[in-house]
C-alpha positions in Angstrom: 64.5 59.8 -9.9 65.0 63.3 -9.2 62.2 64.2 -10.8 60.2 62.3 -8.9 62.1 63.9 -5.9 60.7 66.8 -7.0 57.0 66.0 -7.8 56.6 64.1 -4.4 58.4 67.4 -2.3 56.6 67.9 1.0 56.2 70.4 3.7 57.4 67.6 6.7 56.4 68.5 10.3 58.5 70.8 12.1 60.1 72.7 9.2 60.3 76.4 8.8 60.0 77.9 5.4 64.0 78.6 5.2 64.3 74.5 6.3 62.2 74.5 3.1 63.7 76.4 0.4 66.9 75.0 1.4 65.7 71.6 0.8 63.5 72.7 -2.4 66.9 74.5 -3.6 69.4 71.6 -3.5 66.4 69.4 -5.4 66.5 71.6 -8.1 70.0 72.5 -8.1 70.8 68.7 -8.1 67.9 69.0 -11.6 69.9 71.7 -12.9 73.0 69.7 -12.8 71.3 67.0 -15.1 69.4 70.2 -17.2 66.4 69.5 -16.2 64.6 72.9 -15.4 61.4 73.7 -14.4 60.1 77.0 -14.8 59.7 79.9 -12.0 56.0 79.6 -12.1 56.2 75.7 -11.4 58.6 76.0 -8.4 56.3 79.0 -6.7 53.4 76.8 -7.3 55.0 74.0 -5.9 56.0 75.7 -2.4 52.5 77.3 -2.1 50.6 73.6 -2.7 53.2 71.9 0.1 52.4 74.1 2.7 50.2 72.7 5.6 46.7 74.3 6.4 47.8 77.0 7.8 49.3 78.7 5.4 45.7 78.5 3.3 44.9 82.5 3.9 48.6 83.7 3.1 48.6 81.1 0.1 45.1 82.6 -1.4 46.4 85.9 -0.6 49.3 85.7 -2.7 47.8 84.1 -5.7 44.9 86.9 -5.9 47.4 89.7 -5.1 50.7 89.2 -6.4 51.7 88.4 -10.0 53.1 84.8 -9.3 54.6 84.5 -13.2 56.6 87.1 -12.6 57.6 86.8 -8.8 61.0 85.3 -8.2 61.5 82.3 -5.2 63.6 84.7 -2.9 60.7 87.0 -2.5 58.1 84.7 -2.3 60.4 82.9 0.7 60.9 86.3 2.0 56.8 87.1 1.7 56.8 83.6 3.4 59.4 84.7 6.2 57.4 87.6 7.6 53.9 85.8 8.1 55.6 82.7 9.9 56.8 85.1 12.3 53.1 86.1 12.9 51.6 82.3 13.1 
């Protein structure tokens, strides 16, 4: 069930990216509790595919520029922080 909590995770209308994380956060703290993981990768690509359209530059920005496998959520929220406050 929380697994599939996970999988269908959307961006829903009206959220900011910390309204977000904060969701996205207690899904997989709520996974860790029944240790189920899923890897750093998985979770950045995960934020990056629910965004709405947008987002589309920032989100092919970041996967050309920055090493995603090694970038941690914080930053990428706090990468995702600073444009919102340009859009």
């Amino acid at each position: 069930m929380l697994t599939h909590k996970y999988e269908l995770f959307t961006m829903k209308e009206g959220d900011d990216i910390q309204t977000i994380f904060r969701r996205f956060q207690t899904i997989l703290n709520e996974l860790r509790c029944l240790n189920k993981t899923f890897d750093n990768y998985e979770n950045i690509d995960k934020i990056l595919r629910i965004l709405y359209r947008m987002w589309r530059l920032q989100v092919t920005t970041l996967r050309t520029v920055k090493n995603l496998d090694s970038m941690s959520i914080e930053e990428l929220i706090g990468t995702l922080k600073v444009h919102e406050q340009e859009l």
